[in-house]
BADO-386492 format. One record per residue (C-alpha): residue in three letters; residue number from 1; x, z, y. Coordinates in steps of 0.05 Angstrom, whole numbers. Each point is the difference from the previous one (the first is absolute). Layout:
BEGIN
(ALA; NUM; (X; Z; Y));
...
END
This chain:
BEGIN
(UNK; 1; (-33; -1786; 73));
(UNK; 2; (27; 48; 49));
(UNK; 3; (-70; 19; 31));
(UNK; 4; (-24; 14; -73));
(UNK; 5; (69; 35; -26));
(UNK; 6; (-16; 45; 72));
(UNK; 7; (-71; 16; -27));
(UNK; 8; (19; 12; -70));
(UNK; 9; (54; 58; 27));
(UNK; 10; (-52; 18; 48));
(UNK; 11; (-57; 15; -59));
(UNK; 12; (63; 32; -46));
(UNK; 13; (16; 44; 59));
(UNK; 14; (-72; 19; 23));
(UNK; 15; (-12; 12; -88));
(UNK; 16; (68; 42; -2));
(UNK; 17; (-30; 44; 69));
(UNK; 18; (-65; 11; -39));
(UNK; 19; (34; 15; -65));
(UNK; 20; (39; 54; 36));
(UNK; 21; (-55; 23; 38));
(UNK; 22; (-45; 10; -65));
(UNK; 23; (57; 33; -27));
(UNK; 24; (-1; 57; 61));
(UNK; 25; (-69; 7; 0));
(UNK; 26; (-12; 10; -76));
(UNK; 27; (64; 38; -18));
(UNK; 28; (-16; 70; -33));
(UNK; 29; (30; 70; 28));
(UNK; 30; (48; -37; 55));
(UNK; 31; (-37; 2; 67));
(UNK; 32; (20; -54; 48));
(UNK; 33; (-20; 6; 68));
(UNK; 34; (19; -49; 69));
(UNK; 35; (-1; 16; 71));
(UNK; 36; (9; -40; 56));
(UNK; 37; (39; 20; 65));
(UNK; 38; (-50; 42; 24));
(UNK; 39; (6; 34; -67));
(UNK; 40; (-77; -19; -13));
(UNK; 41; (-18; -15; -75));
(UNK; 42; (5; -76; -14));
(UNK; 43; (10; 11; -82));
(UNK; 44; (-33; 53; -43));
(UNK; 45; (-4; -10; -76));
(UNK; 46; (-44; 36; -51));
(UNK; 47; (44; 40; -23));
(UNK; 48; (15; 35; 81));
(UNK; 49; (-79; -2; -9));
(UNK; 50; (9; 47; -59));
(UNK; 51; (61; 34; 27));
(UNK; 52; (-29; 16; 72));
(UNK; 53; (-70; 6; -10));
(UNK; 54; (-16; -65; 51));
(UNK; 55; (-27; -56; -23));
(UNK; 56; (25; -67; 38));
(UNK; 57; (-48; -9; 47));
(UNK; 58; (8; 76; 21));
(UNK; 59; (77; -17; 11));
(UNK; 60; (11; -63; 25));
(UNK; 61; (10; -1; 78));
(UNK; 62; (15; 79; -6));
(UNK; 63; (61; 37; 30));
(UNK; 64; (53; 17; -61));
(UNK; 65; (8; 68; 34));
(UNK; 66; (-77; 13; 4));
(UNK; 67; (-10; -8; -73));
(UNK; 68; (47; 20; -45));
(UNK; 69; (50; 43; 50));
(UNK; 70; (3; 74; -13));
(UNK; 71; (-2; 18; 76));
(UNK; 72; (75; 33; -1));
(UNK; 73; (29; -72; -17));
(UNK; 74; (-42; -45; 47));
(UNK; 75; (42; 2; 68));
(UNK; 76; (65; -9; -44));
(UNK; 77; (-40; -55; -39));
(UNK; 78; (-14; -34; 59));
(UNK; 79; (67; 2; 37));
(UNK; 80; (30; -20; -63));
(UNK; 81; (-50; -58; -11));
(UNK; 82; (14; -21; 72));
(UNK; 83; (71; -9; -10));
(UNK; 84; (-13; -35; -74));
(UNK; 85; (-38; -51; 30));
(UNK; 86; (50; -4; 63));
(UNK; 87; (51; -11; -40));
(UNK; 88; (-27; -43; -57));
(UNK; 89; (34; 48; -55));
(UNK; 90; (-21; 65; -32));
(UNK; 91; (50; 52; 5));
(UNK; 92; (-20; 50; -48));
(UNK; 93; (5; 0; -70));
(UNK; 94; (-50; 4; -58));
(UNK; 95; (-21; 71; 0));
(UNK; 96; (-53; 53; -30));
(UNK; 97; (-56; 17; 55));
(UNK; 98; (-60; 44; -2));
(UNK; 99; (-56; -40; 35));
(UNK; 100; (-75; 8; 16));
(UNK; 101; (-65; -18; -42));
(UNK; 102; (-58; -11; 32));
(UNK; 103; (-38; 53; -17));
(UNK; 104; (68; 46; 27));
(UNK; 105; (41; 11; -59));
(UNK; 106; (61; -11; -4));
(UNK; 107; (31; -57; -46));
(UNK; 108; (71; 0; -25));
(UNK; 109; (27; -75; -5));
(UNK; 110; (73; -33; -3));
(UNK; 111; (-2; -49; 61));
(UNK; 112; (36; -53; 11));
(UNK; 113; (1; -55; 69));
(UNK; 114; (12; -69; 12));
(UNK; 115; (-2; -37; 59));
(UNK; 116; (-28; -74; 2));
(UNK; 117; (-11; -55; 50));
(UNK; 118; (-65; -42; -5));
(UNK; 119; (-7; -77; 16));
(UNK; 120; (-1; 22; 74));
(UNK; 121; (65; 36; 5));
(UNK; 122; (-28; 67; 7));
(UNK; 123; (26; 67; -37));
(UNK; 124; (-44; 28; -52));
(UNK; 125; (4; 70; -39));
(UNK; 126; (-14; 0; -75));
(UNK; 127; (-6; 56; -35));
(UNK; 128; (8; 12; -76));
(UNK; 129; (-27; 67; -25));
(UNK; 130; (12; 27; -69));
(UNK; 131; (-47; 61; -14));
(UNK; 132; (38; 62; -26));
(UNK; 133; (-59; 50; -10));
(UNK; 134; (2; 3; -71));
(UNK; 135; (76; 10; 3));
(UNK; 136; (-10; 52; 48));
(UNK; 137; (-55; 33; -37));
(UNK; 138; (38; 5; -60));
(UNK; 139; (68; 30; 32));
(UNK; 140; (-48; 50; 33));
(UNK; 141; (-26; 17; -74));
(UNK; 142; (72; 0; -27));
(UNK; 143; (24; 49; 50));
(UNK; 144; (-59; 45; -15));
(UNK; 145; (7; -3; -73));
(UNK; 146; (78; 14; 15));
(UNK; 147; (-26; 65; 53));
(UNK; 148; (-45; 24; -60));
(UNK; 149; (57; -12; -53));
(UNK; 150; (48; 44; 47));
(UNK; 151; (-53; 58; 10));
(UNK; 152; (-16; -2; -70));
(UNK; 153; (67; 10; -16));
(UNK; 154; (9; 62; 57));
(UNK; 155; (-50; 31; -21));
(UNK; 156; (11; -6; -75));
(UNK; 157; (79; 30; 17));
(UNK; 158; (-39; 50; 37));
(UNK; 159; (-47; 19; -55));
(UNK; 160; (61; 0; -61));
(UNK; 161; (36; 57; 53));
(UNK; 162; (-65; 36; 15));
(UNK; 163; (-14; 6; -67));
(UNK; 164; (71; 18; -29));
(UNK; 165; (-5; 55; 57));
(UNK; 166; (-77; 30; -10));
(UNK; 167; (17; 2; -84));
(UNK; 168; (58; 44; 15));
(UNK; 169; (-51; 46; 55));
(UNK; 170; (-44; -11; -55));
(UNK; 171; (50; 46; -46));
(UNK; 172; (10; 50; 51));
(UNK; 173; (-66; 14; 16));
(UNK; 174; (-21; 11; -68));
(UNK; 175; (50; 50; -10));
(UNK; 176; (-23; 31; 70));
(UNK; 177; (-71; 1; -12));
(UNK; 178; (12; 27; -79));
(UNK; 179; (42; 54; 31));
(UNK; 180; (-48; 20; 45));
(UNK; 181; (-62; -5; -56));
(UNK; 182; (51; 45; -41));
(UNK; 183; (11; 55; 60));
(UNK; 184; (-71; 2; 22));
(UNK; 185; (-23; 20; -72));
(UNK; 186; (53; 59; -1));
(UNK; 187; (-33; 31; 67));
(UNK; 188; (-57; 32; 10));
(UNK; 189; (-57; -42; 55));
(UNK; 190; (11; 54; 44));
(UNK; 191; (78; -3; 4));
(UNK; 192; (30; -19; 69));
(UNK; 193; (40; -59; -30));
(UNK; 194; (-59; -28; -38));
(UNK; 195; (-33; -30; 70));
(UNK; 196; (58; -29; 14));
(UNK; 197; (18; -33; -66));
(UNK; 198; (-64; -21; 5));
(UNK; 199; (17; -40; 64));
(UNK; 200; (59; -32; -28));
(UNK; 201; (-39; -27; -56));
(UNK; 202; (-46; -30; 48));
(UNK; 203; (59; -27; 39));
(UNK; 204; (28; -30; -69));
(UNK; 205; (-63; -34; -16));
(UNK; 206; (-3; -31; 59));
(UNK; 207; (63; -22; -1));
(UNK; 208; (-18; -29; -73));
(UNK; 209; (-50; -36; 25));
(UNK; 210; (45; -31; 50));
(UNK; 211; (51; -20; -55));
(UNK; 212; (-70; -34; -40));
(UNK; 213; (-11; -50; 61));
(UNK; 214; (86; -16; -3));
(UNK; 215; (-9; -17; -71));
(UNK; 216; (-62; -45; 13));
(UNK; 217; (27; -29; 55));
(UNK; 218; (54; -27; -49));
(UNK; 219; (-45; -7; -43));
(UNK; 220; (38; 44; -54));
(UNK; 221; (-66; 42; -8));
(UNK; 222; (-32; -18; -73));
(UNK; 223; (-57; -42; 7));
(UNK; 224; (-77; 23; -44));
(UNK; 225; (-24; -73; -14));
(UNK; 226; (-73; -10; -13));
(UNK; 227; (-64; -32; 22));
(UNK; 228; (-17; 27; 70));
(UNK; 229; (-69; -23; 33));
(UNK; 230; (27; -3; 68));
(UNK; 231; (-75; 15; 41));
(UNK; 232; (7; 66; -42));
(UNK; 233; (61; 7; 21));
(UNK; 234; (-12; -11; 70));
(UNK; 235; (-63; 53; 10));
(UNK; 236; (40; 53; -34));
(UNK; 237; (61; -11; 49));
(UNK; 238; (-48; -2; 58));
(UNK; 239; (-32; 68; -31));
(UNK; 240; (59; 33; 7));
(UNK; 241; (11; -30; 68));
(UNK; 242; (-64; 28; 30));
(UNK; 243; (25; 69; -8));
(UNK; 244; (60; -15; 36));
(UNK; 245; (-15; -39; 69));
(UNK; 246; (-34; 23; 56));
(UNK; 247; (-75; -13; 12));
(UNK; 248; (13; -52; 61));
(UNK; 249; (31; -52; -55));
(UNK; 250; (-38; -35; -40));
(UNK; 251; (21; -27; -70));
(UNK; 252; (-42; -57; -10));
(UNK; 253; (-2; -45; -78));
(UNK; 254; (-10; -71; -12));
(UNK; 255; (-9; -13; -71));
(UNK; 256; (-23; -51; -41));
(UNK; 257; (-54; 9; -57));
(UNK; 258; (31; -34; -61));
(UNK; 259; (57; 59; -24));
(UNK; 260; (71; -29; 2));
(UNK; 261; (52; 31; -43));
(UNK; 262; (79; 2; 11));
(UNK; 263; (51; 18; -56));
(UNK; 264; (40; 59; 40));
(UNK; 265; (13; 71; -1));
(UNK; 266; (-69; 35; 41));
(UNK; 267; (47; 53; 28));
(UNK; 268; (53; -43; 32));
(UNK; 269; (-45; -50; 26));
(UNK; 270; (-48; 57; 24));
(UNK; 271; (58; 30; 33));
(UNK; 272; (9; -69; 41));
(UNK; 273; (-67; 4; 30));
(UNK; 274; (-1; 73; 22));
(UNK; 275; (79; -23; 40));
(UNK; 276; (-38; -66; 26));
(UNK; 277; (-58; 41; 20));
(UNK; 278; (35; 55; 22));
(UNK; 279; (48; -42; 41));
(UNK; 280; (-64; -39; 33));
(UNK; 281; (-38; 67; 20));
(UNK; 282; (63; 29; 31));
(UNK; 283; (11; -71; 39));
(UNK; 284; (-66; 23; 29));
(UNK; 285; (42; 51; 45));
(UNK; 286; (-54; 45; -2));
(UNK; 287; (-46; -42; 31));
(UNK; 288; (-79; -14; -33));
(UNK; 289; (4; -63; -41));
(UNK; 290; (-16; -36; -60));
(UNK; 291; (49; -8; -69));
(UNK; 292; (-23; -53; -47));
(UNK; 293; (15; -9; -74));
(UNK; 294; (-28; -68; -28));
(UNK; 295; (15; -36; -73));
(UNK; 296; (-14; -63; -11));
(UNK; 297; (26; -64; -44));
(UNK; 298; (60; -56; 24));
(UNK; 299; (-3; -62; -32));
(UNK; 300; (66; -27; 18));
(UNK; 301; (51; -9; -35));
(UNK; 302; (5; -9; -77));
(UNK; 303; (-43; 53; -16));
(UNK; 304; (-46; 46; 32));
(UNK; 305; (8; 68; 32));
(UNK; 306; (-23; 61; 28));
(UNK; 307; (5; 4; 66));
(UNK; 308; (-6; 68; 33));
(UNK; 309; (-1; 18; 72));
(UNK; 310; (7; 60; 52));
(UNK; 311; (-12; -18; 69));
(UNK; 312; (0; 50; 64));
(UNK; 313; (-26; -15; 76));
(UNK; 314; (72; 47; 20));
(UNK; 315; (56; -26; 42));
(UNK; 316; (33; -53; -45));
(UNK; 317; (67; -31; -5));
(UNK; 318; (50; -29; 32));
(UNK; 319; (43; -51; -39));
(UNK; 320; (64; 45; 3));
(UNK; 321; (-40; 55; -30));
(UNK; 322; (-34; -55; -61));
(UNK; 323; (65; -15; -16));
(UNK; 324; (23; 67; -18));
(UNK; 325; (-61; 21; -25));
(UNK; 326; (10; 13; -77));
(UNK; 327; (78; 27; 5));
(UNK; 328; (6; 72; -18));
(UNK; 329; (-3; 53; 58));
(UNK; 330; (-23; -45; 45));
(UNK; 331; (-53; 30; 43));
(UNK; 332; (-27; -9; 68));
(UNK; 333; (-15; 77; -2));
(UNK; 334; (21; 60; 47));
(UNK; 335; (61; 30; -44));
(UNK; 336; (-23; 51; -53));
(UNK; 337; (-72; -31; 1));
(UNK; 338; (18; -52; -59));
(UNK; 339; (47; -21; -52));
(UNK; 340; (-6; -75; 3));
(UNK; 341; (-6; -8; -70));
(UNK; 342; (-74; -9; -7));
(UNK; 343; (1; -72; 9));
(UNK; 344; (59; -13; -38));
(UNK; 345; (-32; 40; -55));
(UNK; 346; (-52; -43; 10));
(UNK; 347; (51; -73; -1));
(UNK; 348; (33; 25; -69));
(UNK; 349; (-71; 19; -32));
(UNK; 350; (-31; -69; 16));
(UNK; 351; (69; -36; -21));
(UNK; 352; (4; 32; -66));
(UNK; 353; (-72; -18; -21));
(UNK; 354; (18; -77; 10));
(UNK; 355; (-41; 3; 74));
(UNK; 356; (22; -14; 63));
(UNK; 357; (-24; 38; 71));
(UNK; 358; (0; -31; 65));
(UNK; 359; (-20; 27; 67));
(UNK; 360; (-40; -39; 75));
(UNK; 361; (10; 41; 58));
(UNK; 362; (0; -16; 78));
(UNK; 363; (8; 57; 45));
(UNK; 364; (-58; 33; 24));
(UNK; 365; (-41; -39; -47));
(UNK; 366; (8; 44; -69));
(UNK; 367; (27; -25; -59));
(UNK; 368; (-16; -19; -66));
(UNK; 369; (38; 7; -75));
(UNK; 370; (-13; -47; -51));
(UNK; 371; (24; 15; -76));
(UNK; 372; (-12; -50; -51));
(UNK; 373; (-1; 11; -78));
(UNK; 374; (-1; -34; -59));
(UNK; 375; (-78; -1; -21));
(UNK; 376; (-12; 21; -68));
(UNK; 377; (-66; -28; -47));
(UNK; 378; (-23; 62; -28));
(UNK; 379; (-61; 10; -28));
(UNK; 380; (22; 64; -45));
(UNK; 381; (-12; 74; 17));
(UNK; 382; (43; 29; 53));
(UNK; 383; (43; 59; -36));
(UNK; 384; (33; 57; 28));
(UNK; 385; (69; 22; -38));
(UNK; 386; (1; 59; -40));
(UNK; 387; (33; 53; 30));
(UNK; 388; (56; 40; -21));
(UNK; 389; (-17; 53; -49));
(UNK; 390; (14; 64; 40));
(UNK; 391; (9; 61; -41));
(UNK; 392; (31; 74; 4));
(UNK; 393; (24; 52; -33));
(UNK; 394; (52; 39; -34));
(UNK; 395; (49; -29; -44));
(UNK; 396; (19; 35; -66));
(UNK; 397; (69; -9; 14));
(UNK; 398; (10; -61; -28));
(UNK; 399; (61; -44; 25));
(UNK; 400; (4; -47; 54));
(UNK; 401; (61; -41; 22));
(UNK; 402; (-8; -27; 71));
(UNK; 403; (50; -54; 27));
(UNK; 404; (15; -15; 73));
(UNK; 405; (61; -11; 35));
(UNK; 406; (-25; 35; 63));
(UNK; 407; (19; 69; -13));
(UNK; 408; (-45; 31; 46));
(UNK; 409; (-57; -36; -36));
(UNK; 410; (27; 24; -69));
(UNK; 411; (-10; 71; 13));
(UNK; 412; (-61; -3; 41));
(UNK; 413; (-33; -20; -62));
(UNK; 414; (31; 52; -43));
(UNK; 415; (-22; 46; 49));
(UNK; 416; (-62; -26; -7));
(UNK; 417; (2; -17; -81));
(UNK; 418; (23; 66; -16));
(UNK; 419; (-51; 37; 44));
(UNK; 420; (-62; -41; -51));
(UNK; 421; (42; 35; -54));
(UNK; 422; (38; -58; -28));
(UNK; 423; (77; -2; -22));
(UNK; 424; (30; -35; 53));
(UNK; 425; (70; -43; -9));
(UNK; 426; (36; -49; 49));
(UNK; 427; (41; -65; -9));
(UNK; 428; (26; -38; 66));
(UNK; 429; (6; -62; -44));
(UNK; 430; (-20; -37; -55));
(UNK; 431; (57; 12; -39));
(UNK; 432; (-2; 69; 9));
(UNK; 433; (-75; -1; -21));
(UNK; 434; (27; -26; -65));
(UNK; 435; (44; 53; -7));
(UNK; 436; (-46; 54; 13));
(UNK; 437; (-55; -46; -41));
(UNK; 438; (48; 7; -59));
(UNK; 439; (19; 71; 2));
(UNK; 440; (-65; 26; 15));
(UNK; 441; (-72; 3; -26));
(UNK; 442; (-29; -30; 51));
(UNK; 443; (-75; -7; 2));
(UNK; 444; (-11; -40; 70));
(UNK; 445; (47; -52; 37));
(UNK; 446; (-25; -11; 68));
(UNK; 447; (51; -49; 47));
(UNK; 448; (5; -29; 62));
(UNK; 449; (5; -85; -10));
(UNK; 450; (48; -8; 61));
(UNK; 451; (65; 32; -26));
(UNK; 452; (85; -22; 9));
(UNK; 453; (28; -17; -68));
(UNK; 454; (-66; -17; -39));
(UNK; 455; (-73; 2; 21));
(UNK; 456; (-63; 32; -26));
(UNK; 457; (-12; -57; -45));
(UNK; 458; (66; 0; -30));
(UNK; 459; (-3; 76; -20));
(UNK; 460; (-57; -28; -31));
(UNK; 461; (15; -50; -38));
(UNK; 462; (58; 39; -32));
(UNK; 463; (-48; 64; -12));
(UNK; 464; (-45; -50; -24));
(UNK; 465; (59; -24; -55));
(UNK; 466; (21; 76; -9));
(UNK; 467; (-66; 40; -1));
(UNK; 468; (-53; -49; 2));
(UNK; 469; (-54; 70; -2));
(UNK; 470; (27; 33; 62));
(UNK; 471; (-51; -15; 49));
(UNK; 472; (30; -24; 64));
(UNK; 473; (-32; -2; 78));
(UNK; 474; (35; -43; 55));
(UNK; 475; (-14; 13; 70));
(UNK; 476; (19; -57; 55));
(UNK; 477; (-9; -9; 70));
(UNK; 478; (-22; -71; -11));
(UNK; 479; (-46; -11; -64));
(UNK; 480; (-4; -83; -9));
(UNK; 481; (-40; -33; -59));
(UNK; 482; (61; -21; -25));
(UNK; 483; (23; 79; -13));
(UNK; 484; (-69; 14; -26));
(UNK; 485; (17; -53; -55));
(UNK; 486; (66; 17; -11));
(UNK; 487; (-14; 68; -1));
(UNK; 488; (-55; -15; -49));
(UNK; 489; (36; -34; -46));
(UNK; 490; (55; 53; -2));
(UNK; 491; (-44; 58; -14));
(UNK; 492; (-6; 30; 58));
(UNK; 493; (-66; 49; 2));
(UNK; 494; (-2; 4; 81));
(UNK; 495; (18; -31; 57));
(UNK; 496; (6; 50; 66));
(UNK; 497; (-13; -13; 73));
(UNK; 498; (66; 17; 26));
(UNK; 499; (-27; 37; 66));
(UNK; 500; (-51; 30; -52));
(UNK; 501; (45; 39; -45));
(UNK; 502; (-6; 64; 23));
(UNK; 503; (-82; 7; 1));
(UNK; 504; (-9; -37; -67));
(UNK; 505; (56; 4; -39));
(UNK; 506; (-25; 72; -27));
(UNK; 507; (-67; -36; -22));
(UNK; 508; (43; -63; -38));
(UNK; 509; (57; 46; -29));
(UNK; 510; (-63; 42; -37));
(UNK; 511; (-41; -54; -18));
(UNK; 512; (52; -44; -28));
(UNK; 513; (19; 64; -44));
(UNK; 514; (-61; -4; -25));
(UNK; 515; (-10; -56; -25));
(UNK; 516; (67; 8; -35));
(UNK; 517; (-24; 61; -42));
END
């Protein structure tokens, strides 16, 4: 009985060892690995063949340290190993490592040891391997997201003050440039002063244009929706281009044949192409070489876009300079040679059409900007917006109250009002307009939206309850959709570009008397 009760624990035990070895072998995602004193392989499962990158009959009988090691841990894995097996105990605890694939990568895993003695009395190592790349992977991806979130955000804070601020410049340059208009028609062409009021008004519009790429780098500039076929787009932009760089750089295209249409304003996004491809010829440092504009379709995602690109041969980028890339007045320029806004212009722009820009570089190797936008299935004409009707001539003295809270700006325009031959009158706020509205006859009520104590829209909705015929023209700095509907439903004949006052108010102020007659 006691021979077969021996042989019955005997089978049990030699089932339970086989049990326990299937188990190690077919268990998913845990890698299990055992190494004798020598630390040569004497387990590998499938999963340290999925793990690793060695199959079992690659491992077995191989070195620990010659296969899975990074090389800066293999003397300390090896003196520690040593002393393991010495000592029959591990004396580290479970920990995260970052091993070595096959093929070189390297593998993030939480590692745990234990050590064993077989039927002869000698020490094994065994090895349990849990593999963290997905983990890893994703906390890489979160703390990107979370980089992008807090850039976003900079920039956005950056973009609210830059745009507060250029609205304000926006003010005092009208009234500048109005004044000078006003003076210059008073002299003579062949008065001293005229050239050099003529060299301030250059100086103001170039300082206007400055205060354009604030506001569209906060995207506070008013966007022109419409179907745009972008290879039209492209060849006009490269048109203008060809004018502009020297003859040693070549502006190469790569478009495709079938047209592909975006829903975006032409003049903004145009405006991103001539910074990207201005940027790329003047990474060319002078030197000959090649900028490349190419359009094609990316399939990834949830939808398709456009995918546009401006590569250059010039001097790339380092990291540092990527990660700066699209803040305002950054520039890797000599001082006085740039402003640094171009490509965060260019950021704001893409942002604001629902697209995204990204940018490869490695130094000395050129670099490459990608913009993606939302494709568009058009198969309609392509229309141009009307432009403003621009007219002049005299007034017949009829009466026009203009409101503004910038005093400077109030009597640039009655300088300028008064000189077409119009009645001129001046409210800093709405409820003075009202006033003046109900003591006066007032023919023409032209204000600005962005006012203290009652906006543009409210001194139009009350003139609208008061004197629903008085024709009424709001100028803003910022003209949405949402104030063209509100606007529309209030009454309101026109709606003025707020940096545009000055050259077309004359043209609105007689037209929209007009059509009151």
């Amino acid at each position: 009985m006691s021979g077969l009760h021996t042989q019955s624990l005997e089978r049990a035990l030699l089932e339970s060892e086989q049990r326990f070895r299937a188990l190690l072998e077919g268990v998913e995602k845990v890698s299990v690995q055992g190494y004798d004193a020598e630390r040569r392989v004497i387990f590998w499962n499938a999963a340290s063949e999925q793990l690793y990158g060695y199959s079992k009959q690659e491992a077995l009988g191989q070195k620990l340290e010659d296969l899975i090691i990074p090389q800066e841990m293999r003397e300390q894995v090896i003196v520690g190993t040593r002393e393991w097996l010495a000592s029959g105990r591990v004396s580290i605890p479970a920990e995260e490592l970052v091993l070595r694939r096959k093929d070189g990568r390297p593998v993030h895993v939480f590692s745990s040891h234990t050590m064993q003695r077989n039927c002869r009395g000698e020490a094994e190592l065994y090895c349990v391997d849990i593999d963290l790349s997905e983990r890893v992977q994703a906390e890489a991806r979160r703390q990107e997201l979370e980089a992008q979130l807090r850039e976003a955000q900079k920039l956005e804070a950056i973009g609210r003050l830059a745009s507060g601020i250029a609205h304000d410049f926006n003010n005092l340059l009208g009234a500048v440039l109005g004044n000078v208009a006003l003076a210059l028609e008073q002299l003579p062409p062949t008065h001293p002063a005229a050239v050099h009021l003529g060299l301030i008004r250059i100086g103001g519009e170039r300082a206007r244009s400055l205060v354009q790429q604030i506001l569209a780098f906060g995207r506070r500039q008013p966007q022109q929706l419409k179907a745009v076929r972008l290879q039209d787009l492209i060849r006009e932009s490269v048109a203008l281009l060809r004018a502009a760089v020297p003859r040693d750089v070549r502006l190469e295209l790569d478009l495709p044949e079938p047209a592909l249409y975006v829903q975006a304003d032409a003049t903004q996004i145009q405006q991103v192409l001539m910074n990207l491809c201005t940027n790329a010829w003047h990474a060319l440092e002078g030197q000959a070489g090649t900028v490349e504009l190419g359009l094609d379709v990316q399939h990834e995602g949830a939808a398709p876009r456009a995918h546009l690109w401006v590569r250059d041969d010039g001097k790339g980028m380092d990291p540092i300079t990527r990660s700066h890339l699209f803040e305002p007045f950054f520039t890797t320029k000599p001082k006085g040679e740039g402003t640094g806004l171009g490509l965060a212009v260019a950021h704001g722009i893409v942002l604001a059409h629902g697209g995204e820009i990204q940018v490869d570089s490695t130094p000395g190797q050129g670099s490459c900007f990608h913009l993606y936008l939302p494709l568009l299935d058009w198969e309609g004409p392509v229309t141009e917006p009307a432009p403003l009707l621009s007219l002049s001539g005299e007034g017949q003295g009829q009466h026009v109250l203009y409101v503004d809270d910038d005093e400077v700006m109030r009597l640039t325009v009655q300088g300028l009002l008064r000189r077409q031959g119009y009645r001129v009158s001046l409210a800093g706020d709405a409820a003075e307009a009202l006033d003046r509205v109900a003591a006066g006859d007032v023919d023409l009520l032209v204000s600005d939206f962005n006012m203290p104590g009652g906006s543009g829209l409210h001194l139009a909705a009350e003139l609208q309850r008061k004197r629903p015929w008085l024709p009424v023209v709001i100028s803003s700095g910022h003209i949405t959709e949402s104030l063209r509907e509100q606007a529309q439903r209030l009454g309101v004949r026109a709606l003025l570009r707020k940096e545009k006052t000055l050259e077309d108010l004359a043209g609105v102020v007689r037209r929209e008397l007009e059509r009151a007659r």
